[in-house]
matplotlib code that plots the C-alpha trace (Angstrom):
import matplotlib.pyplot as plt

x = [50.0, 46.5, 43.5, 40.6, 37.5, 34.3, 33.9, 29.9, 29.4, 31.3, 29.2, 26.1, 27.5, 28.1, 24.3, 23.0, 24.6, 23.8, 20.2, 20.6, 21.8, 18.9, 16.7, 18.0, 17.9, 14.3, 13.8, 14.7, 12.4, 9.7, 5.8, 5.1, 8.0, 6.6, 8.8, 8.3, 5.8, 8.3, 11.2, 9.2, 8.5, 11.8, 13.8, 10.9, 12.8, 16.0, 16.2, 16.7, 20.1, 21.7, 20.6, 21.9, 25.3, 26.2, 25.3, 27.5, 30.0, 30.1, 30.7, 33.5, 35.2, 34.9, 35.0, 38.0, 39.8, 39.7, 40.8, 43.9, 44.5, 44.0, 45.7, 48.7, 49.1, 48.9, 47.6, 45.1, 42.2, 44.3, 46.2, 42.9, 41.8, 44.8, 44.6, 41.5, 42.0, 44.9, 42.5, 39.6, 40.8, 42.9, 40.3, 37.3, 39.6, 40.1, 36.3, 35.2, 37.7, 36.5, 33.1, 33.2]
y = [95.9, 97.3, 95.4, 97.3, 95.8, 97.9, 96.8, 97.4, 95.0, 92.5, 93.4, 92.9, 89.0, 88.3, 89.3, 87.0, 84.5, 84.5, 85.1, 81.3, 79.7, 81.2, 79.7, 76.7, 76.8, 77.6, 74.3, 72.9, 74.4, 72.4, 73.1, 73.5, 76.4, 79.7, 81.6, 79.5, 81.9, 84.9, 83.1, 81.9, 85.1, 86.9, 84.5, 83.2, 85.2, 83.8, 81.5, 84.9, 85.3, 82.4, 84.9, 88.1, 86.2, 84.8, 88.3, 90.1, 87.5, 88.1, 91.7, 91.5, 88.6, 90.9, 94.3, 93.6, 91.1, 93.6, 96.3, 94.5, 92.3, 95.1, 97.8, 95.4, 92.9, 93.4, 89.6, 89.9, 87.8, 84.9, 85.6, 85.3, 82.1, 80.4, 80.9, 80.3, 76.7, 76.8, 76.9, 75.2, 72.8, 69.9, 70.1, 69.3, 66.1, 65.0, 64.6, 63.7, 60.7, 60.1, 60.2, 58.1]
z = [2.7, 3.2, 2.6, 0.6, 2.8, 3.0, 6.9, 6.9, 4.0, 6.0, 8.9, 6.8, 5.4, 8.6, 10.0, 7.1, 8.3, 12.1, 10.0, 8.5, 11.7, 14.2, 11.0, 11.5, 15.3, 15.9, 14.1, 17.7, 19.9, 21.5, 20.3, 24.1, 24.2, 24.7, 22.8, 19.9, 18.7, 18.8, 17.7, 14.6, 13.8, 14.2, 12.3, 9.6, 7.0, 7.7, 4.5, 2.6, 5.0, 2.2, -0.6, 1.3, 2.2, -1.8, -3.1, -0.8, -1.4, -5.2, -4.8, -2.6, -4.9, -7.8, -6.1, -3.7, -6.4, -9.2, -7.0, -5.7, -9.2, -12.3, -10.2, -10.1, -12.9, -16.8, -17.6, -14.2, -15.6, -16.2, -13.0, -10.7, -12.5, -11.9, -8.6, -8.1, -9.8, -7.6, -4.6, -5.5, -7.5, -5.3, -2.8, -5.1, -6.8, -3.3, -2.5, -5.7, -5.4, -2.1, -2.9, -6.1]

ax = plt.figure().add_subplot(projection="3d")
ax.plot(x, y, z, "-o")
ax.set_aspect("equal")
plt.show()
């Protein structure tokens, strides 16, 4: 079975991510380091990464899904909500009971 995946968008998802964790990381670095300077600078935008990443992420769940679910299935939109509550849904139970 071949998998529709646009390989540059998964490319770009994945950048935004390593964008978010170097964000993160700089965080660390001493005051007296001396490429704190630099670092802050390459990586100040990196909050935008989380943006980048669920955008990206949208279009290939509705891009890939409805590729691969309305080519094959008559009843497709009740198809990909059941399993999404399939996949989502006993996880989510089990830490909201573990939570409350």
């Amino acid at each position: 079975m071949k998998q529709n995946k646009i390989e540059v968008i998964q490319d770009i998802r994945g950048l935004s991510a390593l964008m978010v964790v170097f964000y993160h990381c700089k965080s660390q670095l001493n005051e007296k380091d001396p490429s704190k300077d630099l670092l802050d600078g390459l990586f100040a935008g990196g909050a935008a990464g989380v943006d980048i990443f669920f955008v990206i992420s949208g279009f290939i769940m509705v891009y890939c899904t409805s590729y691969t679910t309305f080519k094959n299935k008559a009843n497709a939109t009740l198809s990909f909500l059941l399993r999404r509550l399939v996949r989502i849904g006993p996880p989510y139970l089990i830490l909201s009971t573990l939570y409350l």
